[in-house]
MARKOL-753501 format. One line per 8 residues: their letters; for each residue y negated, x, z of N, C-alpha, C. Coordinates in steps of 0.1 Angstrom, whole numbers, plus 5000, padded with zeros to 4 digits. Example, Ala and Ser with C-alpha at 12.3 -4.5 7.8 and 13.67 -1.06 7.14 Angstrom:
# residues 2
AS) 5057/5132/5078/5045/5123/5078/5033/5132/5078  5022/5128/5071/5011/5137/5071/5000/5129/5079
This chain:
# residues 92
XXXXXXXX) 4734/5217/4906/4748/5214/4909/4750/5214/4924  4759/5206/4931/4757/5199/4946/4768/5212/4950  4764/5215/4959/4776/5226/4967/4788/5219/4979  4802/5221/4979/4812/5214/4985/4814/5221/4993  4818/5218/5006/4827/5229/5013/4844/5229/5011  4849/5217/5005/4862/5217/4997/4861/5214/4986  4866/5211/4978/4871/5203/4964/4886/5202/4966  4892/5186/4962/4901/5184/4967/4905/5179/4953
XXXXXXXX) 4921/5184/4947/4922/5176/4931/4936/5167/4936  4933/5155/4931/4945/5148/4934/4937/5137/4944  4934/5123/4940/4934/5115/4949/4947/5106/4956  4958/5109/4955/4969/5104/4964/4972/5103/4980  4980/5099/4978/4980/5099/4995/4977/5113/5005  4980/5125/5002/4981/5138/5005/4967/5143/5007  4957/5141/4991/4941/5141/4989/4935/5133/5001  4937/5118/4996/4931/5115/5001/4933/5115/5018
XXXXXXXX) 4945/5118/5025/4941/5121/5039/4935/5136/5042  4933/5140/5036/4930/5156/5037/4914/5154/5034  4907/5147/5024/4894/5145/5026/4888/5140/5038  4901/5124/5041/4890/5121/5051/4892/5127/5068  4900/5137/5065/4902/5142/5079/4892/5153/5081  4886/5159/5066/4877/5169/5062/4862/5164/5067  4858/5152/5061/4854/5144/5064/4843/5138/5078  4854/5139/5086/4854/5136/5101/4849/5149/5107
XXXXXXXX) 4853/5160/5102/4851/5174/5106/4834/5178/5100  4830/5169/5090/4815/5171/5089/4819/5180/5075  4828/5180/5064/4825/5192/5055/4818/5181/5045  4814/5186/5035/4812/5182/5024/4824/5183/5017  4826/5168/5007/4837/5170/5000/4837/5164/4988  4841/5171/4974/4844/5166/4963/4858/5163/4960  4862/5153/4957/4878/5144/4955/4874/5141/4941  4885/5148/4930/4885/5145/4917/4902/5139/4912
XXXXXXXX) 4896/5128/4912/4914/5122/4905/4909/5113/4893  4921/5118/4883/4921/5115/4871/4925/5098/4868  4932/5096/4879/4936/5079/4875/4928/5073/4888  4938/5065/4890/4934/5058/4903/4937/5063/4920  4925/5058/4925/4929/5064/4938/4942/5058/4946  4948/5069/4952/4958/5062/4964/4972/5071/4954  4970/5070/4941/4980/5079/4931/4998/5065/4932  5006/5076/4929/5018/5070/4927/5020/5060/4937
XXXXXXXX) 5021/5066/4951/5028/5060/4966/5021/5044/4964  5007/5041/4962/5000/5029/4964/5002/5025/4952  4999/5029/4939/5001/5019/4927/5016/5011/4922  5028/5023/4928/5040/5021/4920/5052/5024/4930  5049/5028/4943/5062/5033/4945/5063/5029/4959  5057/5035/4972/5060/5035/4985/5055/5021/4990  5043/5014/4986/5033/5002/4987/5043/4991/4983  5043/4990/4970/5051/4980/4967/5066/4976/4968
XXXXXXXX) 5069/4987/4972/5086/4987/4970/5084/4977/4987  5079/4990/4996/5077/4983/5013/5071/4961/5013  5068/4964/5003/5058/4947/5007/5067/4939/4995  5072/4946/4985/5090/4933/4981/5097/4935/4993  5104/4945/4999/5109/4943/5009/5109/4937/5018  5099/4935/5023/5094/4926/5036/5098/4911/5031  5092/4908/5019/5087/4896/5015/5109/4896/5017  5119/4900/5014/5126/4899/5008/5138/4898/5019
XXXXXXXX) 5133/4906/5033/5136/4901/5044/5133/4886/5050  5120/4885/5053/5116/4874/5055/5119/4860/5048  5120/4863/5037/5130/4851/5026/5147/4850/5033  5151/4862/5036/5165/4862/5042/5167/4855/5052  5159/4859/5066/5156/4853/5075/5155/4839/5077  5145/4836/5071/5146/4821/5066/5160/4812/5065  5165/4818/5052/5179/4815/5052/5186/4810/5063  5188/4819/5074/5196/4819/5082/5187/4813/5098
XXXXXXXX) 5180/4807/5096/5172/4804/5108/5181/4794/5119  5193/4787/5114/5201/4779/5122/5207/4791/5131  5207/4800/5127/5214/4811/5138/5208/4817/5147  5198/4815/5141/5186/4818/5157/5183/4805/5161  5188/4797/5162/5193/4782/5170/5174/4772/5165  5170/4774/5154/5157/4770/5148/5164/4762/5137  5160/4749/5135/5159/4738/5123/5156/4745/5111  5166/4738/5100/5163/4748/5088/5148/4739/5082
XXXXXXXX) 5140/4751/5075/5131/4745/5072/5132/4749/5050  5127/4740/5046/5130/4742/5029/5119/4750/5031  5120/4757/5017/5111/4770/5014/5114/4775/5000  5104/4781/4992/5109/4784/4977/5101/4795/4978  5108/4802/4970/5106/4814/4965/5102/4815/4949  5083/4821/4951/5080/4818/4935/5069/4830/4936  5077/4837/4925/5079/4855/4922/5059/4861/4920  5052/4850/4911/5039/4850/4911/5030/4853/4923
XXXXXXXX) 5031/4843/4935/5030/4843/4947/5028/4859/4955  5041/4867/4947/5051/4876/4957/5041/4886/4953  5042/4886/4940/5034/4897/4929/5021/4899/4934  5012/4884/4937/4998/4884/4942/4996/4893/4953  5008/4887/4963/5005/4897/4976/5009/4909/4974  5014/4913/4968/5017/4931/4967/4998/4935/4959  4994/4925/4950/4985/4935/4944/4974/4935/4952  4973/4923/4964/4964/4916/4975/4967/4931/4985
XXXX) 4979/4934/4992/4981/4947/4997/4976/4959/4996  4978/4964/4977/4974/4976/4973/4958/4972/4975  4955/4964/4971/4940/4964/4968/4931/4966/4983  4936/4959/4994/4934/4967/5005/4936/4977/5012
């Protein structure tokens, strides 16, 4: 059986900065998470919510580009697209 100088339970955002700052410091580390790494913040909540937002600004923006004294340019919004880049995000 391999010997750790931590064991870390919970790979979320919390774990997983706590390993790799462990890490850096030279310990040995075991990180045990039951789902996926990165936990709620990256699969469901802080990741995605921030990257519709963006997308959701920048669509606004658009909109209104005659007011920043810029030619309107056509543009569509297609939700597939939106979806890819959030899962293109998480996945990085």
């Amino acid at each position: 059986m391999a010997d750790f100088d931590i064991t870390i339970i919970g790979g979320g955002v919390g774990g997983l900065n706590i390993a790799s700052g462990a890490v850096h410091l030279g310990a040995k580390i075991a990180l045990i998470e039951k789902n996926k790494l990165g936990g709620d913040c990256l699969h469901s909540g802080c990741v995605p919510t921030k990257t519709f937002l963006r997308s959701a600004k920048i669509a606004w923006l658009m909109r209104r580009t005659k007011e920043y004294g810029l030619d309107e340019m056509p543009f569509s919004l297609d939700f597939k697209n939106i979806m890819r880049h959030k899962r293109d995000v998480i996945s990085t």
